[in-house]
C-alpha positions as a Markdown table, in Angstrom:
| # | Residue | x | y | z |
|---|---|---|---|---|
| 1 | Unk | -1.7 | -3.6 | -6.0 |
| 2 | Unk | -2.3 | -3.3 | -9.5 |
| 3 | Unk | 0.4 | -1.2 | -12.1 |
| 4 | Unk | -0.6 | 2.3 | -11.5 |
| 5 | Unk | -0.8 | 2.0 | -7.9 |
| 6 | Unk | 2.3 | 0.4 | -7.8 |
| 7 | Unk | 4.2 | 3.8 | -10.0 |
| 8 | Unk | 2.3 | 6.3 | -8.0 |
| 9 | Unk | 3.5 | 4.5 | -4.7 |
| 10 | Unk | 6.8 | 4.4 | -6.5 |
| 11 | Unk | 7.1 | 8.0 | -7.4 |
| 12 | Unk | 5.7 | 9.4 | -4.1 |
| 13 | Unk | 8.6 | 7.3 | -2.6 |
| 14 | Unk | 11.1 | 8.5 | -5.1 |
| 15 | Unk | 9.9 | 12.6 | -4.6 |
| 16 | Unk | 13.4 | 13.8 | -3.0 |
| 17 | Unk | 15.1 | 12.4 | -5.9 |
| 18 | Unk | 16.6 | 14.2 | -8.8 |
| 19 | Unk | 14.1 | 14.5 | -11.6 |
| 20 | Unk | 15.6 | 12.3 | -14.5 |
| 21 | Unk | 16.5 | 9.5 | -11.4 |
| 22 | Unk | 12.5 | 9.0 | -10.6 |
| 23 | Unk | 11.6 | 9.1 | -14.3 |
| 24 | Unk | 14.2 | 6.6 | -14.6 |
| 25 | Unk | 13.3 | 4.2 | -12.4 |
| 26 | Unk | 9.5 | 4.7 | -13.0 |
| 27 | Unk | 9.2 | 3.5 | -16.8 |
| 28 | Unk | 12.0 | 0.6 | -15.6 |
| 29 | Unk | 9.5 | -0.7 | -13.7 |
| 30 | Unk | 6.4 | -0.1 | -15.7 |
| 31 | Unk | 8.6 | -2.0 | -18.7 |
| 32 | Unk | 9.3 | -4.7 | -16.4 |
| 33 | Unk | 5.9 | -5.0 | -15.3 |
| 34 | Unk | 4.5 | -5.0 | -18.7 |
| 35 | Unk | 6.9 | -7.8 | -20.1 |
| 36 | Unk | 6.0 | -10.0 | -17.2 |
| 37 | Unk | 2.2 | -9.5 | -18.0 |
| 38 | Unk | 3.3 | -10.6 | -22.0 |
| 39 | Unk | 4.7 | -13.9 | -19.9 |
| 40 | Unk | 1.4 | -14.2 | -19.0 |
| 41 | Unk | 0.9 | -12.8 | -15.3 |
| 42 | Unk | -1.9 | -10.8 | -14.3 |
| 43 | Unk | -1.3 | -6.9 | -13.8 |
| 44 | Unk | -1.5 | -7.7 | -9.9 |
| 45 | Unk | 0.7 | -11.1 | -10.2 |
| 46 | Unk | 3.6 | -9.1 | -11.9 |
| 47 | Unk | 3.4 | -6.3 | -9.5 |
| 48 | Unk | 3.5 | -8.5 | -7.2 |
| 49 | Unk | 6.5 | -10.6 | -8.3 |
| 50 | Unk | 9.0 | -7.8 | -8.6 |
| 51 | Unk | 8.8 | -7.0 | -4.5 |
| 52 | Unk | 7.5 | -4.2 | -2.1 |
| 53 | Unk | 7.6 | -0.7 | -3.2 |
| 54 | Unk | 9.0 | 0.3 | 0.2 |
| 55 | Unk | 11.8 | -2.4 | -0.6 |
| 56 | Unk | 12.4 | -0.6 | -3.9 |
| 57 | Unk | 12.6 | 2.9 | -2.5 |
| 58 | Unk | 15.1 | 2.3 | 0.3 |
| 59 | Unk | 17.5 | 0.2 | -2.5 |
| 60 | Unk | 17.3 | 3.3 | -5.2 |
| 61 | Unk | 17.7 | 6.0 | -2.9 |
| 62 | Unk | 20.7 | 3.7 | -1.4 |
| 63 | Unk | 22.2 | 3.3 | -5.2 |
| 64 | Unk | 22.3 | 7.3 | -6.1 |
| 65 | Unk | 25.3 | 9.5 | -4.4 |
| 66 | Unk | 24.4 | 11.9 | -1.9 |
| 67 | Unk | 26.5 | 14.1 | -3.8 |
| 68 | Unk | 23.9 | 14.2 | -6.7 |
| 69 | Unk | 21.3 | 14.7 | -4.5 |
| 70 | Unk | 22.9 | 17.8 | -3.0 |
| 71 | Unk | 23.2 | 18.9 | -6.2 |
| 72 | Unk | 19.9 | 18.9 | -7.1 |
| 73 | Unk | 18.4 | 20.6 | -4.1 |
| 74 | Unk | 21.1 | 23.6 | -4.1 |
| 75 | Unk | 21.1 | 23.9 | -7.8 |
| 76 | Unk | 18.9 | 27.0 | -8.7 |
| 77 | Unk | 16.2 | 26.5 | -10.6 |
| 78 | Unk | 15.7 | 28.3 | -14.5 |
| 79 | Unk | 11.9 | 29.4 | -14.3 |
């Protein structure tokens, strides 16, 4: 899985999230993946090396309160 299929997995995984959560997490792991290609890994080696997307999904979703959550699906939304 190279980078950008990695983030797109990611963000698909993240989509019931608040907003600023998924971006969040998103250009963590795209910096982390790029400083472990400047180490001197290939795109797929680093993607590799920081674990399975799925992995990744079920720990974030597990580290932000259902209370925010709630929040952000009741809150109205400004158009």
């Amino acid at each position: 899985m190279n980078k950008q299929e990695f983030l797109a997995a990611l963000r698909n995984g993240l989509s019931g999230l608040p907003q600023a959560d998924i971006e969040e997490r998103v250009e963590f792991y795209s910096e982390m993946i790029a400083d472990r290609m400047e180490e001197g890994l290939s795109e797929e080696e680093a993607v590799s090396a920081i674990g399975e997307v799925e992995e990744i999904i079920g720990q974030t979703v597990t580290d932000i309160p259902l209370a925010k959550i709630a929040k952000e699906r009741i809150s109205p939304k400004n158009a």
